[in-house]
C-alpha positions in Angstrom: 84.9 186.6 57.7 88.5 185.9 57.4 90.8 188.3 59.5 88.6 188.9 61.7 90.5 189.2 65.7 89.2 186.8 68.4 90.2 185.9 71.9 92.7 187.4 74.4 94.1 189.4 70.9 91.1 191.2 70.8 90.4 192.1 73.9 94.3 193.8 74.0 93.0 195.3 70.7 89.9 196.9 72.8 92.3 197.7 75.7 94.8 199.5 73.4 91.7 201.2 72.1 90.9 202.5 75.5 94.6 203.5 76.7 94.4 205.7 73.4 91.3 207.1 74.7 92.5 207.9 77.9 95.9 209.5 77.1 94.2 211.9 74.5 91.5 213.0 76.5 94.3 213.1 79.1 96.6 215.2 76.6 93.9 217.3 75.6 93.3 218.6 79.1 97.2 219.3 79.6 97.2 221.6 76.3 94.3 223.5 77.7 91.9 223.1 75.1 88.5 223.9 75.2 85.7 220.9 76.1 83.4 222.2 74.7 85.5 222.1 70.9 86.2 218.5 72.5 82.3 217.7 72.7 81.7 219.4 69.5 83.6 217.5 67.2 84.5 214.2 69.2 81.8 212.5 66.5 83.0 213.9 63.6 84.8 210.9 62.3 81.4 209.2 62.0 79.9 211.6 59.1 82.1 209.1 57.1 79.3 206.6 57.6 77.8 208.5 54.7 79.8 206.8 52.2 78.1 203.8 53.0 75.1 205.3 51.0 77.5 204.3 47.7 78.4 200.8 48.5 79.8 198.7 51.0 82.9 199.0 49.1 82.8 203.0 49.2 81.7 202.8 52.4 84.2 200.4 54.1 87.2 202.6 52.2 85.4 206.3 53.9 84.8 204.8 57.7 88.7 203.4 57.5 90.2 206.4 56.4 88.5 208.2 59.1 89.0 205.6 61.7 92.6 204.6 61.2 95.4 206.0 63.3 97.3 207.7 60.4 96.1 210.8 60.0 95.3 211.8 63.3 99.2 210.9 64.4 99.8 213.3 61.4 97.5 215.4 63.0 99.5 215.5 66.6 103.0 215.3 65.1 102.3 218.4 62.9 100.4 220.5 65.4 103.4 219.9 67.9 106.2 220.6 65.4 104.6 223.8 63.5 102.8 225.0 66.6 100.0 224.9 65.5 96.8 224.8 68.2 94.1 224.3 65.7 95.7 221.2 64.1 97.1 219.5 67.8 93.5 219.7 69.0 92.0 218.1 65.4 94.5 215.5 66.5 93.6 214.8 70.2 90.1 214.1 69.5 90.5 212.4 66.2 92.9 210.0 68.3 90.2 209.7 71.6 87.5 209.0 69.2 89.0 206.0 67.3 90.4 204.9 70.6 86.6 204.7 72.0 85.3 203.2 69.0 88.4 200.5 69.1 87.5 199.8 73.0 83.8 199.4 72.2 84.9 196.8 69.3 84.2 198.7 66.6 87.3 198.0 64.2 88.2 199.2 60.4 85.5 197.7 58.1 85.6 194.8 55.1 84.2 195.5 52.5 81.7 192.9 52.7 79.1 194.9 54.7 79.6 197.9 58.3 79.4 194.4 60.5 82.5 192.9 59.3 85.4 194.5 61.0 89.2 193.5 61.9 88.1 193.3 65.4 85.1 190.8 64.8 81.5 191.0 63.4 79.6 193.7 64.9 75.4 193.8 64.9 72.7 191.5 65.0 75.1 188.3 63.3 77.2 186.3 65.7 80.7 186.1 64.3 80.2 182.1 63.9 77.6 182.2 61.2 79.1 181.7 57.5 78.3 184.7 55.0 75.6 182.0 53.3 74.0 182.2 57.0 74.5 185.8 56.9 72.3 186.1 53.6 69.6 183.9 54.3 69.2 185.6 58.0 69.1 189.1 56.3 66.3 187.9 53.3 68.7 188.5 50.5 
């Protein structure tokens, strides 16, 4: 899959990932918010997994607009400048979440299938194997 990250890029990729991680988690404590809100909805991002029930194409668009950066940074910037509790803390974990999916290597999806992702294939294809090998493995 072209676009796909590899090498040392990557792995900064899945160390920025984790630096995100920590520093909301790390954040999150300072604000004083509950851990039990932080458990609760820490997974929330992944109900957009669903959209993968239309489509690849459907799907890849629903996991990425729930896994990129964007509007949890909109998140934090207006639940510091309204105050506004509620919307910081939506922020915080939105931002640890993605951060521990980045450092595990799961990255923003193609639209060619869930395993294809900026940070490299994910699942049981090794990121070597053309999408004809990808095919024939998977009995298309």
């Amino acid at each position: 899959m072209s676009g796909e990250t590899t090498g040392a890029v990557r792995t900064v990729l899945r160390l920025e990932g984790l630096c995100v991680l920590v520093a909301a988690s790390v954040a999150y404590s300072k604000f004083g918010l509950g851990w039990g809100t932080f458990a609760l909805f820490f997974l929330t991002p992944d109900i957009s997994f669903l959209g993968y029930l239309a489509g690849p194409k459907v799907g890849a668009i629903s996991y990425n607009l729930a896994h990129s950066y964007i509007g949890a940074v909109v998140c934090l910037a207006a639940g510091v400048m309204l105050p506004a509790p509620t919307i910081l803390c939506i922020g915080l974990i939105w931002c640890a979440h993605i951060g521990f999916d980045r450092a595990l290597g799961y990255g923003l999806k193609y639209s060619a299938g869930f395993g294809f992702t900026h940070l490299g294939r994910i699942g049981r294809f090794p990121a070597m194997m053309s999408g004809a090998e990808v095919k024939q493995g998977s009995g298309e």
